[in-house]
MARVEXNU-756718 format. One record per atom (N, C-alpha, C): residue in one letter; atom name; x, y, z. Coordinates in Angstrom, 3 decimals, padded with zeros to 6 digits. Layout:
BEGIN
   code   site          x          y          z
      a     CA          X          Y          Z
...
//
This chain:
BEGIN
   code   site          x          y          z
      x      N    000.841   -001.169    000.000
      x     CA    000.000    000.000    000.000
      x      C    000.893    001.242    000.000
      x      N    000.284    002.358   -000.441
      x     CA    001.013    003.399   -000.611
      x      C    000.194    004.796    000.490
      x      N    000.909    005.246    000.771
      x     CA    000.726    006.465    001.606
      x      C    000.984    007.903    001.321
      x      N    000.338    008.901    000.879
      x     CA    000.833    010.291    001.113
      x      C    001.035    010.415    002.549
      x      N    002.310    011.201    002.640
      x     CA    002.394    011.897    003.740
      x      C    002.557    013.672    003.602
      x      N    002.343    014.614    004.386
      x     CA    002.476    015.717    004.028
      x      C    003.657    016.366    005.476
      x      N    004.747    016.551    005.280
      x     CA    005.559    016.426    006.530
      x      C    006.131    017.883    006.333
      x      N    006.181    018.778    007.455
      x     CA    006.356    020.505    007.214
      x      C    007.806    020.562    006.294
      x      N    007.880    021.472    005.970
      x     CA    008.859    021.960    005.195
      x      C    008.393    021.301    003.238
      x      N    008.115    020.857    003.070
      x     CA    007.455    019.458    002.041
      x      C    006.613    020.397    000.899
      x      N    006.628    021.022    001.167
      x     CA    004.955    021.574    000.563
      x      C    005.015    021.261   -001.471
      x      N    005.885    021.215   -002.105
      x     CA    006.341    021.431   -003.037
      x      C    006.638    020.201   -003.453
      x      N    007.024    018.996   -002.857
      x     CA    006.987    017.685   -003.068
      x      C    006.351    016.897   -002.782
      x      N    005.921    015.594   -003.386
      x     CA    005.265    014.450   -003.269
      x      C    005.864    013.467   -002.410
      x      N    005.039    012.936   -001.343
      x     CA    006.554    012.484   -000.192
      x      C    005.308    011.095    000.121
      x      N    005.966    009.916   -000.312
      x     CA    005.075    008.577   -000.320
      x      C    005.656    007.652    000.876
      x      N    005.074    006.835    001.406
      x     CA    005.474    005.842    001.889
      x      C    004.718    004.641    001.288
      x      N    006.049    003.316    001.096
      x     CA    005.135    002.544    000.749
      x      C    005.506    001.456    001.287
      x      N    004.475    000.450    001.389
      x     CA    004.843   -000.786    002.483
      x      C    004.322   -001.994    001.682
      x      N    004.983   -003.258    001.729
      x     CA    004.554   -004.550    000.591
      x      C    003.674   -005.575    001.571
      x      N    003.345   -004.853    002.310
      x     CA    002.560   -006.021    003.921
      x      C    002.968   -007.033    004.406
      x      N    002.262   -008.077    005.105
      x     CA    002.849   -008.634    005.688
      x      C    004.244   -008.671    006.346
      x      N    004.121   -007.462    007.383
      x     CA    005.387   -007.071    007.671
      x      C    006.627   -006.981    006.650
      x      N    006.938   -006.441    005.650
      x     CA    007.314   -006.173    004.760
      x      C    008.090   -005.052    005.471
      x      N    009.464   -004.476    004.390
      x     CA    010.243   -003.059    004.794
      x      C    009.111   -001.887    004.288
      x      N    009.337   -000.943    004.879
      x     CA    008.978    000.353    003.925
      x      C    009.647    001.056    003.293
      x      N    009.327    001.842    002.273
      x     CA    010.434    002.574    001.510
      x      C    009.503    003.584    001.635
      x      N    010.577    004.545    001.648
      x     CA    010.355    006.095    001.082
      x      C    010.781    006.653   -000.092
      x      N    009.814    007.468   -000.559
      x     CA    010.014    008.154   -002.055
      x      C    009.625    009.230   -001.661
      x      N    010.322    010.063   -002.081
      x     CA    010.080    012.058   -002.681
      x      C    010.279    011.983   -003.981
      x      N    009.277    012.338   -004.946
      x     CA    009.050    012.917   -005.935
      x      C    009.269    011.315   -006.897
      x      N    008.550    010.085   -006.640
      x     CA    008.686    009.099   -007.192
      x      C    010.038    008.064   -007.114
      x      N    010.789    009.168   -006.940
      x     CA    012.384    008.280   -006.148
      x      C    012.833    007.511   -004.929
      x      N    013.121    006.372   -005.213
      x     CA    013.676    006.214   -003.746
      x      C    014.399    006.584   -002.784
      x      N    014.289    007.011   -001.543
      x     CA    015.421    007.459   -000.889
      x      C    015.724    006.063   -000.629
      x      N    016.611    005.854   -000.249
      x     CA    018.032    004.810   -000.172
      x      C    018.826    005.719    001.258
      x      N    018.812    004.600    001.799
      x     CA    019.824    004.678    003.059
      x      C    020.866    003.518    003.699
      x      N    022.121    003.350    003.836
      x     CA    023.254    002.527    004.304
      x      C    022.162    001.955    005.622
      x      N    022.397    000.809    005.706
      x     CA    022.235    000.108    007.144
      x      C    022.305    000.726    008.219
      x      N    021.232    001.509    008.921
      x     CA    021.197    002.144    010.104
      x      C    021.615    003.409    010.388
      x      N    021.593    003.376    008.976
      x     CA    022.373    005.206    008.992
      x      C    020.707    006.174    008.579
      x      N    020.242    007.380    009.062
      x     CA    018.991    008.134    008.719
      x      C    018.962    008.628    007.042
      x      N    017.529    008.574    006.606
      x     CA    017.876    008.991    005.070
      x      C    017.673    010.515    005.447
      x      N    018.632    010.601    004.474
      x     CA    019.072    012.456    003.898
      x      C    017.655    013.125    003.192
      x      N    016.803    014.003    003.372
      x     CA    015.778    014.495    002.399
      x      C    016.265    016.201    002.573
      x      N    015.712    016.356    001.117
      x     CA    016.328    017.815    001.324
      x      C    014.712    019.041    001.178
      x      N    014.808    019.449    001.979
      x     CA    013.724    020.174    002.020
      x      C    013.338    021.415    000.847
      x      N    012.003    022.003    000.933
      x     CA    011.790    023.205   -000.707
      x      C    012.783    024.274   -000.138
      x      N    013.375    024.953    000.336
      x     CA    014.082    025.650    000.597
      x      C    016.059    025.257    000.785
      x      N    016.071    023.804    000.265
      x     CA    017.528    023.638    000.215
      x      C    018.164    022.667    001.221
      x      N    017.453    022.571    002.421
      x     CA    017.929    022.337    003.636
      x      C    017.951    020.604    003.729
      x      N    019.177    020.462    004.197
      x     CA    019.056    018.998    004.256
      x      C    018.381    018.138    006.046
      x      N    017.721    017.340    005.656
      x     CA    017.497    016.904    007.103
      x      C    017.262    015.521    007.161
      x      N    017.446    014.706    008.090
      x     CA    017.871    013.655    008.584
      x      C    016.418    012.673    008.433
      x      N    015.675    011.787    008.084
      x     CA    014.948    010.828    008.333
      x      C    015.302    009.332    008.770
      x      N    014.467    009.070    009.913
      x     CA    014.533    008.041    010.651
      x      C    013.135    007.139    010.622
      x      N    012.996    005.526    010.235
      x     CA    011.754    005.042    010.717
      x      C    011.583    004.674    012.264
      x      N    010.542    004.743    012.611
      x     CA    009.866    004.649    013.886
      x      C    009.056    003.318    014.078
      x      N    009.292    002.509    014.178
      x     CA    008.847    000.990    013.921
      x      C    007.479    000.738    015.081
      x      N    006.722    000.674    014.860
      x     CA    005.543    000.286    016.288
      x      C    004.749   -001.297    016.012
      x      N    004.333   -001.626    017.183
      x     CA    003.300   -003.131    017.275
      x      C    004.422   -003.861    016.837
      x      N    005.679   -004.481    017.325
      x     CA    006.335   -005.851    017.106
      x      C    006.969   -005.449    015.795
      x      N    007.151   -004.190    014.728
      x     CA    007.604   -004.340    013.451
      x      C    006.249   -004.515    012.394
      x      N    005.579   -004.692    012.706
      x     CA    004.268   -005.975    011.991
      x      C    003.343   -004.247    011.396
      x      N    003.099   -003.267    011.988
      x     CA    002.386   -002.281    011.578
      x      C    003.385   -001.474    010.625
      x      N    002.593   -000.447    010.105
      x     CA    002.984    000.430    009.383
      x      C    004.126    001.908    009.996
      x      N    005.431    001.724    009.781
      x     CA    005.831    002.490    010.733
      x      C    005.570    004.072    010.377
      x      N    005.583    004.563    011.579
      x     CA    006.351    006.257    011.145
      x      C    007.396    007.025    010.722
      x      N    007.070    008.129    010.345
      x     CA    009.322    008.778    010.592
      x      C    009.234    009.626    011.075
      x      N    010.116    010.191    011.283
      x     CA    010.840    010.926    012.054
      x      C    011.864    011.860    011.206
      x      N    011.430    012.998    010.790
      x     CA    011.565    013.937    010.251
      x      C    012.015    015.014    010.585
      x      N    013.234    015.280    011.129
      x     CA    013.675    016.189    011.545
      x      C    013.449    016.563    013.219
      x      N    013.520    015.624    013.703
      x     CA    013.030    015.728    014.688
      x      C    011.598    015.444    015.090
      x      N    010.979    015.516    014.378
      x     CA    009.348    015.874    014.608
      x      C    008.748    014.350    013.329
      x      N    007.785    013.917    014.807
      x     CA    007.583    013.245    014.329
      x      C    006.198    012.805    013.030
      x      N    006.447    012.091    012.261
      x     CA    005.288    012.060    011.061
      x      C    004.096    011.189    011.154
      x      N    003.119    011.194    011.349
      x     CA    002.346    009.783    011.422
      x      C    002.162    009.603    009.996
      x      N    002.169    008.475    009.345
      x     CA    002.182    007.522    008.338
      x      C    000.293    007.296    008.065
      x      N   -000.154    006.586    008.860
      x     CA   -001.311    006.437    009.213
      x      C   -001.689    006.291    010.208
      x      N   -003.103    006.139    010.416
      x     CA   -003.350    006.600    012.213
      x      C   -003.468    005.016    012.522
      x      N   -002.747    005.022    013.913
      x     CA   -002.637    003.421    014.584
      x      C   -004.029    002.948    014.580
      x      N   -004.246    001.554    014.923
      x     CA   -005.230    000.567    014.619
      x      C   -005.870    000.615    016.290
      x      N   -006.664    000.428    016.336
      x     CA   -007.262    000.716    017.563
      x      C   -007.368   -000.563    018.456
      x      N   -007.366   -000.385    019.826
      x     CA   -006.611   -001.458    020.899
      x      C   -007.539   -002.634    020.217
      x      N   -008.405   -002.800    020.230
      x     CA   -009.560   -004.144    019.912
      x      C   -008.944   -004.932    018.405
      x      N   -008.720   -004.334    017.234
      x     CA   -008.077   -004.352    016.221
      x      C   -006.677   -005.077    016.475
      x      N   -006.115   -004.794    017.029
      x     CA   -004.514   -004.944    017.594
      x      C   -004.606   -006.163    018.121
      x      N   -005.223   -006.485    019.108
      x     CA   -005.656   -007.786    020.046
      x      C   -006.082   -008.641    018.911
      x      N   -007.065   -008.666    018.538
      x     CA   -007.598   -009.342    017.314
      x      C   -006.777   -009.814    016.128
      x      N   -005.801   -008.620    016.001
      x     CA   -004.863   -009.079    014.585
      x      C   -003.226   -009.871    015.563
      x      N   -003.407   -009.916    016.855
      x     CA   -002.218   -010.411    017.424
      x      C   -002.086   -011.835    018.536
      x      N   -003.898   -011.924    018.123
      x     CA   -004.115   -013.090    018.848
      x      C   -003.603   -014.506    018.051
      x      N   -003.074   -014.593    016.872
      x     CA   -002.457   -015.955    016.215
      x      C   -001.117   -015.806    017.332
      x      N   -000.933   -015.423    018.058
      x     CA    000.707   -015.394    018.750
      x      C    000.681   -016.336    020.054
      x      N   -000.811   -016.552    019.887
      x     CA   -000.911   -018.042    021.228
      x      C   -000.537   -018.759    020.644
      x      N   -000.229   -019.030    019.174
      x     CA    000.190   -020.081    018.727
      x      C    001.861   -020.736    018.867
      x      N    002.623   -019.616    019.379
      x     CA    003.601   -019.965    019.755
      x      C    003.922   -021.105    021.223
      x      N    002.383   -021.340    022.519
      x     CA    002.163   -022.031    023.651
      x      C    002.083   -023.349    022.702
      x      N    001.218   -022.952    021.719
      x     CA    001.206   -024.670    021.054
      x      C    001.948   -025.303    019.800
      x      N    002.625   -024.419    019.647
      x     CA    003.620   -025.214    018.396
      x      C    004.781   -025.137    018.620
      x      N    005.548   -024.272    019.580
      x     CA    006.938   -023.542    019.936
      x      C    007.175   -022.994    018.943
      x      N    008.261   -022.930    018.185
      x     CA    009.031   -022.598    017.336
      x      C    008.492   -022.146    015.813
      x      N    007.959   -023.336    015.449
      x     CA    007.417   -023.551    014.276
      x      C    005.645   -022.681    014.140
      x      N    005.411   -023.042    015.939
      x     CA    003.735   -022.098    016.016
      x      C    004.247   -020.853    016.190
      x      N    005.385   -020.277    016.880
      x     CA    005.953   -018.757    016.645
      x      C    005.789   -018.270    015.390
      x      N    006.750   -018.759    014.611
      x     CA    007.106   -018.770    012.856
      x      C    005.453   -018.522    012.377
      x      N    004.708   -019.288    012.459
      x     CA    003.092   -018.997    012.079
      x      C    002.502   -017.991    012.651
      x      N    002.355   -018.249    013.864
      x     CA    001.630   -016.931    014.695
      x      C    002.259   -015.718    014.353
      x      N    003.262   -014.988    014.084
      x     CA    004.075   -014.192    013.139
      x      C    003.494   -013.706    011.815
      x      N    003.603   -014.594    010.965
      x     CA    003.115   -014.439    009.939
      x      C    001.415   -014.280    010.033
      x      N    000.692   -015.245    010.455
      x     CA   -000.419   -014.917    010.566
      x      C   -000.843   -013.169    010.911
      x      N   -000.114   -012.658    012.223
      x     CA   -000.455   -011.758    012.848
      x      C    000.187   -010.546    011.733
      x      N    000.962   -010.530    011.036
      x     CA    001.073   -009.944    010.160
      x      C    000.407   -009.737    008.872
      x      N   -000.079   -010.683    008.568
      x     CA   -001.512   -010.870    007.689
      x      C   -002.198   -010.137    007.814
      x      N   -002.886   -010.527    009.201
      x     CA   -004.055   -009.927    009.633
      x      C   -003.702   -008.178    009.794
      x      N   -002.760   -007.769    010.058
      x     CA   -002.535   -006.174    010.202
      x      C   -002.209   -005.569    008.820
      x      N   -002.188   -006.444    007.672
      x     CA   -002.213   -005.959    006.831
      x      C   -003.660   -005.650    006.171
      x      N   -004.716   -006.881    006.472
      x     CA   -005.612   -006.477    006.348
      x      C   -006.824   -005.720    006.832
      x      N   -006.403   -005.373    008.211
      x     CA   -007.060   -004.067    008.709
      x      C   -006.804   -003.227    008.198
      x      N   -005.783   -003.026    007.667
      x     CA   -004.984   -001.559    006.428
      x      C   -005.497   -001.617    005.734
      x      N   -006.527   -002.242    005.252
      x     CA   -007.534   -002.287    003.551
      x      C   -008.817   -000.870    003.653
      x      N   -009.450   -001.088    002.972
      x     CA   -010.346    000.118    003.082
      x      C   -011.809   -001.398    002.321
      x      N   -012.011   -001.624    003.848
      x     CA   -013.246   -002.577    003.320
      x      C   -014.451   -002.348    004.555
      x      N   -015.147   -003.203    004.473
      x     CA   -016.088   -003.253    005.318
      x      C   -015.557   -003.861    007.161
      x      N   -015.719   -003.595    008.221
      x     CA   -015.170   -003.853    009.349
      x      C   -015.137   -005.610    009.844
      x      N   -016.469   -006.207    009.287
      x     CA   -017.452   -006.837    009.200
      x      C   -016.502   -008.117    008.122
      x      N   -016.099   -007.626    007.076
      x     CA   -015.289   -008.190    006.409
      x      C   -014.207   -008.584    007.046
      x      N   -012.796   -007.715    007.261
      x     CA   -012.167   -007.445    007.886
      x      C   -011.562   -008.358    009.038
      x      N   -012.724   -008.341    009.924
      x     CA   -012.594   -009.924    010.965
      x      C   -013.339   -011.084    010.308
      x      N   -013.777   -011.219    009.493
      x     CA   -014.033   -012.525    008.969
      x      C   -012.659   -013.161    007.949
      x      N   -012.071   -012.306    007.265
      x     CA   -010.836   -012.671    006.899
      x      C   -009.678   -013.018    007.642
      x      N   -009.512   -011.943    008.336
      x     CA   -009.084   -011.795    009.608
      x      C   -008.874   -013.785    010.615
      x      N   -010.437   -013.713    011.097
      x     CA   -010.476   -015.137    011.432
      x      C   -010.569   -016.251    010.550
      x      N   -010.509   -016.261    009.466
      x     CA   -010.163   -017.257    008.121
      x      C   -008.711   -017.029    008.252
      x      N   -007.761   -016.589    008.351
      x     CA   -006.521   -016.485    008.457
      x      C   -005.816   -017.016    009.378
      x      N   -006.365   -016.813    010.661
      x     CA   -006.013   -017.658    012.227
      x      C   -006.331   -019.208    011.881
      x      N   -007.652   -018.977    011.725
      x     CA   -008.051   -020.780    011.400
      x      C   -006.716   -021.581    010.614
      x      N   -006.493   -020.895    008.959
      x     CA   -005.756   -021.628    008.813
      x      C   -004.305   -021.700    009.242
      x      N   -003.496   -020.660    009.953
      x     CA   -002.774   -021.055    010.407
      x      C   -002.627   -021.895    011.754
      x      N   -003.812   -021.937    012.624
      x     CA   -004.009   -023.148    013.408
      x      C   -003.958   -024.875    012.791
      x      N   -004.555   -024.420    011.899
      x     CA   -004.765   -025.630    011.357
      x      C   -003.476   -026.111    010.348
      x      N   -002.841   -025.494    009.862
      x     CA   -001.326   -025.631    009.630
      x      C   -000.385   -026.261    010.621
      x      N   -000.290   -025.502    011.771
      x     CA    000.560   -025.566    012.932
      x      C   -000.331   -027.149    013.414
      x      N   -000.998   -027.148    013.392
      x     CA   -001.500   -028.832    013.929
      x      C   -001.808   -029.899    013.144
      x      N   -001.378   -029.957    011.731
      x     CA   -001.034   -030.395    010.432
      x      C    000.717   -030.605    011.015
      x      N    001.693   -029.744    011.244
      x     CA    002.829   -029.805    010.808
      x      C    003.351   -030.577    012.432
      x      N    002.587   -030.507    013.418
      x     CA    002.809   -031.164    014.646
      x      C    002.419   -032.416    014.373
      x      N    001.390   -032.951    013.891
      x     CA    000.769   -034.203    013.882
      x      C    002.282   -035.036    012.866
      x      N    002.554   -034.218    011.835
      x     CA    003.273   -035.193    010.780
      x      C    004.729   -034.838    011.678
      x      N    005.257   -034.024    012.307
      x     CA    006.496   -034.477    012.855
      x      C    006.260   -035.100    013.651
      x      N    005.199   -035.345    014.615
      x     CA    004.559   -036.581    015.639
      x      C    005.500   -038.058    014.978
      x      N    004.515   -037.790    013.680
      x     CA    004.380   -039.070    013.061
      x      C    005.559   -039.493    012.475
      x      N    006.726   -038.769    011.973
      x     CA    007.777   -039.423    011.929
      x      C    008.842   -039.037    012.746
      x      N    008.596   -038.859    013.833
      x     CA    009.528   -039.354    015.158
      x      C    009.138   -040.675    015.371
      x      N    007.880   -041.141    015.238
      x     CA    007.789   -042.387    015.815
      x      C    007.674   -043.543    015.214
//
């Protein structure tokens, strides 16, 4: 999904964020370009008046949401956070880590990333958790598929 953001100094450029879901990286673009940044180093944007300034992402919910930046200090919201009920709901596949360990982590992960991608849609709410819980199901049902058959050839 793609994002306008409108961040002060900006007024004159097109300043996108875009994210590939399922916990995916984000990239930033001004004016259709990528900014590009070294490993842990802030991207450089240069503001309508010349000025160079520092961008940083702001990572929230486990990595799994849509982050913010950090723009000169001041921070940008991206989009507005998912609301506590939403959050619970898209982070409840993570019990699956009590029943699979490792392998139910690895799922409950992905699942819960799924699901926060698809609260990011622009659909019906109603929809939303029905996909939502079609998504848990099958990764339950994966994770107790992939327990049963390593069951079965351990023994």
């Amino acid at each position: 999904m793609r994002y306008i953001i409108y961040p002060t100094g900006f007024t004159n450029q097109t300043i996108e964020v875009a994210t590939s879901g399922l916990g995916g990286k984000a990239k930033l673009f001004v004016n259709n370009q990528e900014v590009v940044s070294k490993r842990r180093k802030p991207m450089i944007l240069r503001r309508d008046d010349g000025q160079e300034v520092e961008a940083i992402w702001k990572r929230d919910a486990f990595g799994l949401d849509v982050p913010n930046l950090i723009i000169d200090g001041a921070l940008v919201q991206v989009t507005k956070p998912l609301p506590v009920i939403a959050k619970l709901w898209c982070f409840l596949p993570l019990i699956l880590i009590f029943i699979g360990g490792a392998i139910g982590g690895l799922i409950g992960v992905i699942a819960a990333a799924a699901n926060t991608s698809v609260f990011r849609l622009s659909a019906n709410i109603m929809v939303k958790f029905i996909i939502t819980l079609l998504i848990d199901l099958v990764a339950l049902g994966l994770v107790l598929f992939l327990a049963a058959t390593i069951r079965t050839l351990l023994t």
